[in-house]
C-alpha positions, 0 to 999 in steps of 0.5 A: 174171624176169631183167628184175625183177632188172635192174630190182632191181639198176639200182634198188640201184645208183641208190640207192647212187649217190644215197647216196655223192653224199650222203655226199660232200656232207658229213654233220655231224659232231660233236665230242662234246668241244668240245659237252661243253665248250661245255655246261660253260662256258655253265652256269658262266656261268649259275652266275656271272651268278647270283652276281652278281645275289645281289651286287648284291642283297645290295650294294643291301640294304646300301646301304638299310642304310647310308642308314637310319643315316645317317638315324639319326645325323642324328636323333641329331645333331639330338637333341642339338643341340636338348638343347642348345639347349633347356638353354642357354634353360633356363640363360638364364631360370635365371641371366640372366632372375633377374638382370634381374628383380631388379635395382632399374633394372626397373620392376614394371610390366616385370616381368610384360612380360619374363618374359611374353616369356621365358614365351612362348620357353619354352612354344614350346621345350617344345611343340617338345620333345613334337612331336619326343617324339611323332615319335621315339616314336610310330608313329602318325606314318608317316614314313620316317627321312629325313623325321623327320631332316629335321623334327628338322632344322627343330626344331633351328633353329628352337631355334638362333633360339629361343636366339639371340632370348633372348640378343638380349633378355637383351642388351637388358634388360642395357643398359637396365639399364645405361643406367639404372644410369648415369642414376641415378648421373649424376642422384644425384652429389654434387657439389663445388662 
């Protein structure tokens, strides 16, 4: 028996040598305060990234929503650019296409010739006038704002030349008319000899 106890004690003693070599190694220690810090600033970082990614979603939604007005204002624009124009062909055929047509220097055989030339710039203004009604109200017509704004955009000047090609033949039938009024009087003057 006294050898089993030598052998227990030399066994106990091998154990806690074995353990304080252990022991002096190091064993981790931990500071529950810096861990508890450490722990608080990862989830207020958690909690920033989070606000920041709802701004920039909600700065990437205003974005799209400042880009459709601006497209609204540009059909605006465009609108009312093409109102204008289409009124200034209305006001030339109203006031200058009667002047011309009732001047006594227009042959009758040109009558029918101008006002078919001026009928002709008319009609194309108005059919452009019920492509941009049907584009502005009709959803049939899958167009993004961009797109309608940049149709608007062509229809506007095509009614800028519309108008500037109705000057150009009001002009001419001005002096032709004048041309002709001059001939007249230089042919029917009296003359003192």
């Amino acid at each position: 028996m006294r050898n089993t106890i030598r052998k227990l004690m030399l066994s106990v003693l091998f154990v806690v040598l074995i353990a304080s070599k252990a022991s002096a190694q190091g064993m981790p220690v931990y500071d529950n305060t810096n861990f508890i810090s450490f722990m608080k600033s990862l989830v207020e970082s958690a909690k920033q990234t989070s606000n920041l990614m709802q701004t920039v979603k909600f700065l990437k939604t205003q974005k799209e929503n400042i880009d459709k007005v601006n497209n609204v204002i540009k059909q605006l624009k465009a609108v009312r650019e093409l109102a204008k124009n289409n009124q200034r062909l209305f006001d030339i055929v109203q006031g200058d296409l009667r002047e011309i047509l009732n001047s006594p220097f227009i042959k009758p055989d040109e009558v029918s010739r101008i006002s078919d030339s001026f009928d002709a710039i008319l009609q194309n203004s108005m059919e452009g006038m019920e492509y941009i009604d049907q584009i502005l109200s009709s959803d049939n017509m899958k167009m993004t704002d961009a797109e309608r704004a940049e149709v608007l955009k062509e229809h506007e000047l095509k009614s800028k030349e519309m108008v500037s090609e109705i000057e150009a033949k009001t002009r001419r039938y001005r002096e032709i008319i004048a041309f002709r009024e001059m001939q007249h009087k230089i042919n029917n003057r009296e003359t003192d000899y």
